[in-house]
C-alpha positions in Angstrom: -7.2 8.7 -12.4 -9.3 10.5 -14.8 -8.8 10.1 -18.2 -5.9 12.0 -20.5 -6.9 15.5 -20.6 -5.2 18.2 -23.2 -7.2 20.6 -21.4 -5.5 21.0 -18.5 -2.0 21.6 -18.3 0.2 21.4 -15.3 -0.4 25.2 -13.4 2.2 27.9 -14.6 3.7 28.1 -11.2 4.1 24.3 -11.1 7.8 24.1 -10.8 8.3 26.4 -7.6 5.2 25.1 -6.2 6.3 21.8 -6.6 9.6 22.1 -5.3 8.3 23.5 -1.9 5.4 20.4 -1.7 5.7 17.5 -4.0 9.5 16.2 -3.4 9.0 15.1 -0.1 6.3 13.4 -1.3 7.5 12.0 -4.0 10.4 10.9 -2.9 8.5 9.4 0.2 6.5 7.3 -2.3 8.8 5.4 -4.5 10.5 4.4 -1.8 8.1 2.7 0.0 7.8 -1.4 -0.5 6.0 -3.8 1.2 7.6 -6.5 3.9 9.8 -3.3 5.2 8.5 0.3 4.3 5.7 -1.7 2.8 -3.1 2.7 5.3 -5.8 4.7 5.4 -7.3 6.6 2.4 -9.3 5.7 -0.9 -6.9 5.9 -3.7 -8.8 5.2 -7.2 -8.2 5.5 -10.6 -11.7 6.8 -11.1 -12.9 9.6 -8.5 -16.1 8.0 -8.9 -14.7 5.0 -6.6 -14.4 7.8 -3.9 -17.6 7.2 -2.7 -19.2 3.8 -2.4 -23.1 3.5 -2.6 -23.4 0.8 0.4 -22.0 4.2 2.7 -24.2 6.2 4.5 -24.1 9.9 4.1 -21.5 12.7 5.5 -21.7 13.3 8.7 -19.1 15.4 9.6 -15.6 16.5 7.9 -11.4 17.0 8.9 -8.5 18.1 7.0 -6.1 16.4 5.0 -2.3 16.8 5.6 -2.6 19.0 2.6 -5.4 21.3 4.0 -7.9 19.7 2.2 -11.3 18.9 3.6 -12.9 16.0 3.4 -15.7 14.1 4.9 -16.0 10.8 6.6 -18.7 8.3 6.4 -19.8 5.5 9.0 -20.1 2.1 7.3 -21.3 -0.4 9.7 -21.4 -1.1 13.8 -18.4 1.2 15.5 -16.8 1.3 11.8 -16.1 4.7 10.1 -14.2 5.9 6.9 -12.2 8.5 7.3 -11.5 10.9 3.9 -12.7 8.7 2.3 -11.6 5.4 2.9 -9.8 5.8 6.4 -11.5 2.4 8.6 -11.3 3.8 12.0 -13.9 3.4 14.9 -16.7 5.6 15.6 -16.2 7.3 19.1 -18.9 5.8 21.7 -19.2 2.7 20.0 -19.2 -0.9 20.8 -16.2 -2.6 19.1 -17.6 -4.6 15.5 -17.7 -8.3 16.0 -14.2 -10.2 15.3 -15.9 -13.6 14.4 -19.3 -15.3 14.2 -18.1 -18.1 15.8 -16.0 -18.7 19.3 -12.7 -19.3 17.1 -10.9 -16.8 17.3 -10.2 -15.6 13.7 -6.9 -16.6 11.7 -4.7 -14.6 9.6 -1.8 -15.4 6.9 1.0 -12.6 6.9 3.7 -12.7 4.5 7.1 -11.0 5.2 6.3 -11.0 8.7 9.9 -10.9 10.1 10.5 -7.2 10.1 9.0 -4.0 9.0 5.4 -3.7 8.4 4.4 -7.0 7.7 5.9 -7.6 11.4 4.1 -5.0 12.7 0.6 -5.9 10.9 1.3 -9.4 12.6 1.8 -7.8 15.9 -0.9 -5.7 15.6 -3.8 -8.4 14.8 -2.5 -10.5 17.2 -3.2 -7.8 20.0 -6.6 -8.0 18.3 -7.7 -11.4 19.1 -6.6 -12.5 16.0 -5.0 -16.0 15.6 -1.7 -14.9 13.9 0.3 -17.4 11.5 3.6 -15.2 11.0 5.2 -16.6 7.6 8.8 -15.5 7.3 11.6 -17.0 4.7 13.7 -17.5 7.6 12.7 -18.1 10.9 15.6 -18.6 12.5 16.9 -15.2 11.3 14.4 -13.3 13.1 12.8 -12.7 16.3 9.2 -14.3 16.2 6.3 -11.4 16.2 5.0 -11.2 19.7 2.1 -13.8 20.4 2.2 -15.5 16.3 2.9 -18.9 15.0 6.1 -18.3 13.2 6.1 -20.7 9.7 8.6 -20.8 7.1 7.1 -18.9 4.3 9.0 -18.2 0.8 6.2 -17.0 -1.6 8.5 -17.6 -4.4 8.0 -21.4 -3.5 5.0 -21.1 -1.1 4.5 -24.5 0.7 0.5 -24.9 0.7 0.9 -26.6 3.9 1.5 -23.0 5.7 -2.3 -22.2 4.7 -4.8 -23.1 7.5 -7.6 -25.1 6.5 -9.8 -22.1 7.3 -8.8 -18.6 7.1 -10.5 -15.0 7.5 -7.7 -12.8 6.6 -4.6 -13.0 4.1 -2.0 -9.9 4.2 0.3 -10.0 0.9 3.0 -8.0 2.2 6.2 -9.8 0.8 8.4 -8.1 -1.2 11.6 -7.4 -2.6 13.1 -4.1 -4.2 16.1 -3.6 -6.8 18.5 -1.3 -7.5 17.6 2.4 -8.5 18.6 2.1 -12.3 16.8 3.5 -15.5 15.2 1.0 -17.2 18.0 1.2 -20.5 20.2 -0.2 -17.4 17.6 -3.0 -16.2 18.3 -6.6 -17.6 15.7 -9.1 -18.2 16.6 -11.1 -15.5 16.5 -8.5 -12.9 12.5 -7.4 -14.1 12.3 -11.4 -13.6 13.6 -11.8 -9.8 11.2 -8.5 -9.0 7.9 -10.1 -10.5 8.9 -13.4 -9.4 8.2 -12.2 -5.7 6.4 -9.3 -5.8 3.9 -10.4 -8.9 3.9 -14.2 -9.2 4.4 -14.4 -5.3 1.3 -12.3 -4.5 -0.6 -14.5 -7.4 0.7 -18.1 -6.1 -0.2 -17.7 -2.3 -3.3 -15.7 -3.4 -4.6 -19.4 -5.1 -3.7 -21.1 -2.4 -5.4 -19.6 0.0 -8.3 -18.8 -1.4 -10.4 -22.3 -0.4 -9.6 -21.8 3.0 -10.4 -17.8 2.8 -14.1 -19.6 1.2 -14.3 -21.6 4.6 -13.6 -18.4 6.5 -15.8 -16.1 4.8 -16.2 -13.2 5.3 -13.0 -13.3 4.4 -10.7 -10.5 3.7 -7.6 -10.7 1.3 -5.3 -7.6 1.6 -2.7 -6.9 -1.1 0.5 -4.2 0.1 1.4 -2.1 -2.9 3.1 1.6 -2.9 1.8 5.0 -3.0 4.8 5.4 -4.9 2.4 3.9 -7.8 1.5 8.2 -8.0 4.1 9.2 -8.3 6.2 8.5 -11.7 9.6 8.8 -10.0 12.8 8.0 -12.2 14.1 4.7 -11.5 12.2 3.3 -9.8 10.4 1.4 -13.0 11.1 -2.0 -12.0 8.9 -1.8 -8.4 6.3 0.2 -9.6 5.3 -1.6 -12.5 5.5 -5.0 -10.1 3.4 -3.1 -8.2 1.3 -2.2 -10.6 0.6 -5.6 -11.8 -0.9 -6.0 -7.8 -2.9 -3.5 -8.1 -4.8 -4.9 -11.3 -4.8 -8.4 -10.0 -6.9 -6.5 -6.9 -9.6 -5.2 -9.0 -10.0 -7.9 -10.9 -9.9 -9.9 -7.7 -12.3 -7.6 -5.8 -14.9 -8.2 -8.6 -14.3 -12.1 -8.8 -14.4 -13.0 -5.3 -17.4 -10.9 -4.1 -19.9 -13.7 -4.8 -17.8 -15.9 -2.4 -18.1 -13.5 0.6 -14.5 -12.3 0.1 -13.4 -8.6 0.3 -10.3 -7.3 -1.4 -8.5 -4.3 -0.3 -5.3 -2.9 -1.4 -3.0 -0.7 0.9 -0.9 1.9 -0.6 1.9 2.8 1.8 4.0 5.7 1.8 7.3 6.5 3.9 7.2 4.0 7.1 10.1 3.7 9.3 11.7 0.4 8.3 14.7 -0.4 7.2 14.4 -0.8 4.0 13.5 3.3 3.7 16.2 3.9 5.9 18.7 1.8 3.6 17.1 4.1 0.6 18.8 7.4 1.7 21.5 7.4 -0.6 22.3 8.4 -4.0 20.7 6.1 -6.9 22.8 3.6 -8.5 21.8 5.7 -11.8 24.4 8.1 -11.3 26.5 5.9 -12.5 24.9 5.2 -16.0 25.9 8.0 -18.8 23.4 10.5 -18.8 21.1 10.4 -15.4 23.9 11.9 -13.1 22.3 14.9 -12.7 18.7 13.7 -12.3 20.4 11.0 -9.6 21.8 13.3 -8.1 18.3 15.7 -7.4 16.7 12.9 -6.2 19.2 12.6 -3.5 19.0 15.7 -2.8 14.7 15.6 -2.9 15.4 12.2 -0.3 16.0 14.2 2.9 12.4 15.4 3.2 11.1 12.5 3.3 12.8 11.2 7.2 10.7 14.3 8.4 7.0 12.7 7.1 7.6 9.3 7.8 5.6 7.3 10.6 6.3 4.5 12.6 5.7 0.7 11.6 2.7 0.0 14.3 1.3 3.2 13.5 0.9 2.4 10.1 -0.2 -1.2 11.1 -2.9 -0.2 13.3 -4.3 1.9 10.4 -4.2 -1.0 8.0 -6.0 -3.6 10.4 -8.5 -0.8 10.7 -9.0 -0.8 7.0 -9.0 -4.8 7.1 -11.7 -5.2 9.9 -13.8 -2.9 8.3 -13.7 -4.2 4.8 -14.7 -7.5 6.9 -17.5 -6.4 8.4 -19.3 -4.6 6.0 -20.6 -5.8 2.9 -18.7 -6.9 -0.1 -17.8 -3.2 -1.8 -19.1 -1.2 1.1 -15.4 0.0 2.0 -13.2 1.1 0.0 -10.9 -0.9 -2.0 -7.7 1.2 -2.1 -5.8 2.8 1.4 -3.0 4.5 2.6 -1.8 3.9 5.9 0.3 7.5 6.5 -0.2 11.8 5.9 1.9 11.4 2.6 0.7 8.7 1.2 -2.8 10.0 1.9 -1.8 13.5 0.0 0.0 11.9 -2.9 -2.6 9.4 -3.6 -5.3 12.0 -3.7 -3.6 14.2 -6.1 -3.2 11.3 -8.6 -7.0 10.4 -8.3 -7.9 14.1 -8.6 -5.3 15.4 -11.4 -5.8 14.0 -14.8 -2.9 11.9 -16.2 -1.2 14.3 -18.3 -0.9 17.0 -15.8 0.2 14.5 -13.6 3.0 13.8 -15.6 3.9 17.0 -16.5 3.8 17.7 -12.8 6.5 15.7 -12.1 8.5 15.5 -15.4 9.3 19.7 -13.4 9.6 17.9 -9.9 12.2 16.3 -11.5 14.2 18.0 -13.9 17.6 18.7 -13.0 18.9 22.2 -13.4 21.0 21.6 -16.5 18.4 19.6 -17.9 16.4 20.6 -21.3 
């Protein structure tokens, strides 16, 4: 996003216009979480990320959910980006090369019993792609269609799961907590959150990363939230795990590059999983002193958000897009940040665009309840 800005408040109209756009969208976002919820468009925190150098020049342009227009770029051999950052395939064109070799290439998905990372699993798989499914517990689950199911707890990650060579890693595991403000949060609870979501990501991340050398090029794809845009009340915990992701990515992106390893970070919005169907209900904070009201807006805001969602293979298909591009162009060539749905899309391009204290002030109106200050 673009630096603080004093300069430019929130508009004057902000709280009617928000209430007719941003709360399905906002509500959409902090819901979404990887391994259930949780791509494709650039999300930043600098617009100048919008456009990478190694992409050829516009060539056409298509709207936004919001209206917006925006124009799309090829990147490489049947691969396009889409406003920005949108990996589809150019019309007419001969499908980019899976592999060098005659092997077909091999993927590691976390969380791959049910929701998105299932999908994403199911997805590559009808790709070519040689699939090793890791789920905490495989006998719990139906194994993803045409996958090697392995037991995979990335709060203990066995480095026996990882393949000796390895062309693509999907962090998608992930946990989510209760809806509480963070006065309500004990220590332990941030703990179990980063545990999984943080040290998780970090842990399998190392472990893979010889055998994503062997494969290179090699892709590494971390799931975060498009609820990362959107400040929403209570939902502290998450975000800020996911946050933590989304720095390791960068710092990833730039470490790895030499190695012939891409980095991309996907920034979900509302998917039809369980887990955002088990969020449509009122947050636990309405029953701490003081957030009933702002509780109970949000649950009223949640509704909206069943009407914008997409399916789980829809969203899948977009993020192997995004993957399979970022693998066959150059290192930096595509985008490093995605969404994989129409909301997600919107909300992250309003953070980038808005400076951070409009932003805020945005949604400190979103969500104020009536009897509020």
């Amino acid at each position: 996003m673009p630096p603080d800005s004093a300069e430019v408040p929130p508009p004057a109209d902000v709280r009617s216009s928000a209430r007719t756009r941003a709360p399905a969208s906002a509500a959409a976002m902090a819901v979404a979480a990887p391994d259930a919820p949780s791509p494709t468009t650039t999300t930043s925190t600098s617009s100048s990320q919008a456009t990478s150098p190694a992409v050829s020049g516009s060539i056409g342009a298509v709207s936004s959910v919001s209206g917006m227009g925006h124009a799309f770029w090829t990147i490489g051999p049947g691969i396009a980006v889409d406003g920005p950052g949108v990996a589809r395939k150019t019309p007419g064109m001969p499908d980019p090369p899976t592999d060098q070799g005659t092997a077909a290439p091999v993927a590691l998905v976390s969380g791959a019993g049910r929701g998105i990372g299932r999908a994403v699993a199911e997805e590559l798989a009808s790709r070519g792609w040689d699939v090793v499914a890791g789920v905490r517990r495989p006998g719990a689950v139906d194994p993803p269609a045409r996958t090697r199911v392995v037991r995979l707890d990335v709060d203990a990650p066995d480095p026996a799961v990882v393949p000796d060579r390895l062309e693509l890693l999907v962090n998608n595991a992930g946990v989510d907590t209760d809806n509480l403000p963070v006065e309500a949060v004990p220590a332990s609870e941030w703990e179990r959150v980063f545990r999984t979501n943080v040290f998780g990501v970090a842990e399998l991340t190392r472990l893979a990363l010889p055998a994503l050398r062997a494969g290179a090029p090699s892709v590494v794809c971390n799931l975060t939230s498009a609820g990362l845009a959107v400040p929403m009340p209570f939902f502290g915990v998450y975000r800020a795990s996911k946050a933590a992701v989304s720095a390791l990515s960068e710092t990833l992106a730039v470490e790895v590059a030499p190695l012939g390893i891409r980095v991309v970070e996907i920034l979900p919005g509302p998917v039809d999983t369980d887990m955002l169907a088990g969020s449509a209900t009122v947050p636990e904070a309405a029953g701490v002193d003081g957030y009933r009201a702002l509780a109970e807006l949000i649950a009223e805001l949640r509704p909206a958000t069943d009407d914008q969602k997409v399916p789980a293979q829809q969203a899948a298909a977009a993020i192997v897009d995004h993957v399979e591009a970022a693998r066959a162009a150059a290192p930096g060539a595509v985008p490093l940040r995605g969404s994989c749905d129409p909301v997600g899309t919107d909300v992250v391009r309003t953070w980038q665009d808005t400076p951070d204290q409009a932003h805020i002030g945005l949604f400190m109106e979103v969500f104020r309840p009536p009897s509020g200050p």
